[in-house]
N, C-alpha and C positions, 0 to 999 in steps of 0.2 A: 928173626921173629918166629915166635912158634907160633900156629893157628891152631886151634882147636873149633869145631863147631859139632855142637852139641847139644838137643834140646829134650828137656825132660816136661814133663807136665804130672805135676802133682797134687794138683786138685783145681779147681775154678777160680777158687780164690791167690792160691799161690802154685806159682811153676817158676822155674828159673830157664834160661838159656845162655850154654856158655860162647862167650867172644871170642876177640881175638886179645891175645898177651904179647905185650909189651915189654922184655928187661926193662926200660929205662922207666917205667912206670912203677916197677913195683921193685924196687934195689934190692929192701931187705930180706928179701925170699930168693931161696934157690928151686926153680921149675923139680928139678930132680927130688930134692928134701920133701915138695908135699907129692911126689906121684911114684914114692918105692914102695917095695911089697910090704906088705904089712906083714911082719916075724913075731906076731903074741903068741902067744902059749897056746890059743887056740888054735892059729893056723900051722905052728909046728908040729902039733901031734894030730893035726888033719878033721879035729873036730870042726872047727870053723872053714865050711867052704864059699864064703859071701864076701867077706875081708876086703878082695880086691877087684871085685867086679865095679861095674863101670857108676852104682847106686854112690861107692865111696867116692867119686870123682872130688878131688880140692885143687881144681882150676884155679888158679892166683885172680882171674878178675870172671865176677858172675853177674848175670841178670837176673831180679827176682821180679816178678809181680804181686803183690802183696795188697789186698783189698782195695784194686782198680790201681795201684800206684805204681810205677817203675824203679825199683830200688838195686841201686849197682855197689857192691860190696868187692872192696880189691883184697886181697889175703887170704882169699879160700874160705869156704864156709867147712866142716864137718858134715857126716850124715845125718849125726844126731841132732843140730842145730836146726836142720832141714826140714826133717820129720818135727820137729816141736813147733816150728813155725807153724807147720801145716796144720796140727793141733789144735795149738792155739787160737788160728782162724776157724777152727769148727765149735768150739767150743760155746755155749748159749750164757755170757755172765755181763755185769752189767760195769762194765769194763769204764768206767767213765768217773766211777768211786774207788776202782785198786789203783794203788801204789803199790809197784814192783821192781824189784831190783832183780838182776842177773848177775849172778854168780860166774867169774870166769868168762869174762863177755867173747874175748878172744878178738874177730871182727865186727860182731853187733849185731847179726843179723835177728836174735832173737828177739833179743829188748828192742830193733827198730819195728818188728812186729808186730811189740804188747804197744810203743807207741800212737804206730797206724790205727791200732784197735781201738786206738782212743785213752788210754789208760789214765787216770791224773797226773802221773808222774811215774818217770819209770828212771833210775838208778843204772847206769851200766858202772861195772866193776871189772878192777883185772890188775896188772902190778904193772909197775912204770915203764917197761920197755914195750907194753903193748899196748898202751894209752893211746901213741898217737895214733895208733891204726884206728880205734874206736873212734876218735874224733874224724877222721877223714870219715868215715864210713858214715857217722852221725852226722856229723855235721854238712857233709854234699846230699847225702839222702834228706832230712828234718827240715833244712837248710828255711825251706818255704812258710815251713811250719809255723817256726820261731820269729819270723818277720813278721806275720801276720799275727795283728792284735788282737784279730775277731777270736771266738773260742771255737772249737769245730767237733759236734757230736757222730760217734761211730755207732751205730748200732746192731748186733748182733741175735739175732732172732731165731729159735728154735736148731740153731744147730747147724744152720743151712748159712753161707756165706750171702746176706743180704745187709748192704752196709747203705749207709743213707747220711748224709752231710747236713748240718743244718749249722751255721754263722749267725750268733747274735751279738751283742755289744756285749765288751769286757763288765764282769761287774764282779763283786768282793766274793762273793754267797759260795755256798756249797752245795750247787745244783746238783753235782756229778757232772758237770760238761769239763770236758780236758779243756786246758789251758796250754796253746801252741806257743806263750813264750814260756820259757822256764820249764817245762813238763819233763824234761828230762835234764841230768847231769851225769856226771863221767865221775868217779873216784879212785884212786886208786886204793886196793884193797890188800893187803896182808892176811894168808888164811890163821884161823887159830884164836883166839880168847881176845890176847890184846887186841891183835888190830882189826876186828872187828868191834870190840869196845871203843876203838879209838873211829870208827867211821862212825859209828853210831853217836859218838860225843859231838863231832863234827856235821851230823847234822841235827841234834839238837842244839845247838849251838846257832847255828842258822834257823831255829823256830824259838829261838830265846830259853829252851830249855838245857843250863851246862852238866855236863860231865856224863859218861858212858851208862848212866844206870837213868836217862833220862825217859827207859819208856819205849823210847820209839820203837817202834819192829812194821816191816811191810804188810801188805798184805798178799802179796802173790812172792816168793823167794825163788828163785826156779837157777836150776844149772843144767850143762849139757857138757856129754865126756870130759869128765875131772875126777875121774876114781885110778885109771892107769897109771898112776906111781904111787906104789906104796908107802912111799913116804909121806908122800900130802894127804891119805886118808884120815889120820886123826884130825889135822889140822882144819881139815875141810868138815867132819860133824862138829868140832868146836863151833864152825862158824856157822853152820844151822843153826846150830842151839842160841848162840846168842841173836840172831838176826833174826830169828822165828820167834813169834808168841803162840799163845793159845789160839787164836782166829787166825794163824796166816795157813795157806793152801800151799805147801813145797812141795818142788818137784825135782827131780833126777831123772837126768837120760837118758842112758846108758847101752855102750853094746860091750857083752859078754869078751874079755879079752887072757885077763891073767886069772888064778884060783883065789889069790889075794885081795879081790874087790868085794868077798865076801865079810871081810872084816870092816869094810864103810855099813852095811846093813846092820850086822851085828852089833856094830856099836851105836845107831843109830837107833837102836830098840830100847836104847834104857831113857830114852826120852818122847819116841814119837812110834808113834801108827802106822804101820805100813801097807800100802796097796798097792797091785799095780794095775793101772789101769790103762795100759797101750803094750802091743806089741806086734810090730810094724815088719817084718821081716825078722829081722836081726839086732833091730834098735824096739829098747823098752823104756819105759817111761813110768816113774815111780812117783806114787804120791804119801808124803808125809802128813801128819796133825799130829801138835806137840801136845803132848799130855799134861790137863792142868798140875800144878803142884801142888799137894797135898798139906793141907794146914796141919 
C-alpha cells in the first residue's frame, strides 16, 4: 500500500485532500505512470520550472469538497481540471438554465462540478476505455442526486461561494431548477466533424429532433488539458465548431507544454473570439464565442 497524505485548500468552496491508495482499487492505473517527471518541451529546455511541483500532484484516489459536498474521484484529477473547478465555483451565472457538456471528461471532476452548481444538465464526454471511469466517479458521487425526485436549486451570488438548497415538487416547466434525475449523461465522444455530428444526432434523437444538423449546441462547452498531442488538435477545433453555437460560452484550460499547441488557437480563430480570462500560476483558462455566420 502506498500512503500518501496530503492536503491542499483551494478556496472555501473547493479544496481536495489526498487519501490513502489502494492497487487493488484502482487496477487500471500504474502509481508510477501518473507520478513521472513531466519531459514537455517546456521542461526540457528549462523554460517551465512548475511542471512537477507538488500543485501537479495526480494521486489515483482524491477528496474534493465542492459546494459543501464530499466528492471522491479515483483516477487522478489533472491541474487544470482543479483549477476549472475552482472557477467555476466562483463564477456569478445562473447555472440552473446551462446545459453543459465536457469535453474530454477524463475522471469527471469538472462536469461533477458544473453538476453541483446546479446545471440543467451536464453531458460528460471521453472515448470508450475511459467511460467507465466516468461512470464510477459519476455515478458514487451524483449517486444521491439522481434518486431523489425533488428538484434541488444551487445558487451562486456575486462571485462569492454562497450556495442555498431549496426542494420543491417535480413539475414539467422550465423554471431553471436542475432536475436531479436525468441532469446528467455520459457519451462517448469521437473528436472531429462526424462524431460529433453523430453525438449531436444522438441527442436530438432523444429530444425527437433526427439527424446531426438537428440544432442542438450547449450552452457552457468547456475542456481541460487536451491540446498536448498534436495530432488531436484539428480534431479537437472540429469539435468546437460543431458542438458550439453562437450563444454557447467555451472554454479551454491549458498549461503551456509543446510550441505546437499554438496551432489549436490559430485555428480556432477562423471561427471564434478569443480571450483569456484566468491565469492561475501555470494553468490558463481561455474563453471562446463563435462568430455568427454571415448571410
Amino acid at each position: 500500500m502506498l500512503k500518501i497524505r496530503r492536503e491542499y485548500s483551494l478556496c472555501s468552496a473547493l479544496s481536495f485532500s489526498l487519501g490513502n491508495y489502494t492497487a487493488t482499487t484502482a487496477q487500471r492505473w500504474s502509481v508510477d505512470a501518473l507520478r513521472k517527471k513531466c519531459e514537455c518541451q517546456r521542461c526540457l529546455n528549462g523554460e517551465a520550472t512548475t511542471h512537477n511541483d507538488d500543485s501537479h500532484d495526480q494521486s489515483l484516489q482524491q477528496k474534493f469538497h465542492i459546494c459543501g459536498k464530499s466528492v471522491e474521484i479515483l483516477g487522478g484529477t489533472t491541474k487544470c481540471a482543479r483549477v476549472a473547478s475552482k472557477w467555476l465555483t466562483e463564477r456569478d451565472e445562473e447555472w440552473g438554465r446551462i446545459s453543459a457538456l465536457e469535453i474530454g471528461s477524463g475522471t469527471g471532476l469538472v462536469g461533477i462540478t458544473l453538476s453541483l452548481l446546479g446545471c440543467k444538465s451536464v453531458t460528460f464526454t471521453d472515448q470508450e476505455p475511459v467511460l467507465d471511469t466516468i461512470r464510477h466517479n459519476v455515478e458514487g458521487n451524483l449517486e444521491k442526486m439522481s434518486r431523489d425526485n425533488s428538484r434541488t436549486r444551487f445558487t451562486v451570488r456575486g462571485g462569492n461561494e454562497v450556495f442555498t438548497t431549496e426542494k420543491v415538487e417535480e413539475r414539467g416547466d422550465d423554471s431553471g431548477l436542475v432536475s436531479s434525475e436525468g441532469a446528467w449523461d455520459i457519451e462517448e465522444l469521437f473528436w472531429g466533424t462526424l462524431g460529433s455530428e453523430a453525438l449531436i444526432g444522438r441527442v436530438g434523437k432523444r429530444k425527437g429532433v433526427s439527424g446531426p444538423q438537428s440544432g442542438h449546441h450547449w450552452d457552457v462547452v468547456i475542456g481541460s488539458d487536451l491540446i498536448f498531442a498534436h495530432e488531436n488538435i484539428e480534431p479537437l477545433v472540429q469539435t468546437y465548431e460543431k458542438l458550439c453555437g453562437p450563444n454557447t460560452k467555451a472554454y479551454l484550460v491549458t498549461i503551456n507544454r509543446f510550441d505546437w499547441e499554438a496551432r489549436f488557437f490559430k485555428l480556432m480563430e477562423e471561427q471564434f473570439d478569443e480571450e483569456l480570462v484566468l491565469q492561475e500560476g501555470d494553468i490558463y483558462i481561455h474563453a471562446f464565442t463563435k462568430r455568427r455566420m454571415e448571410v
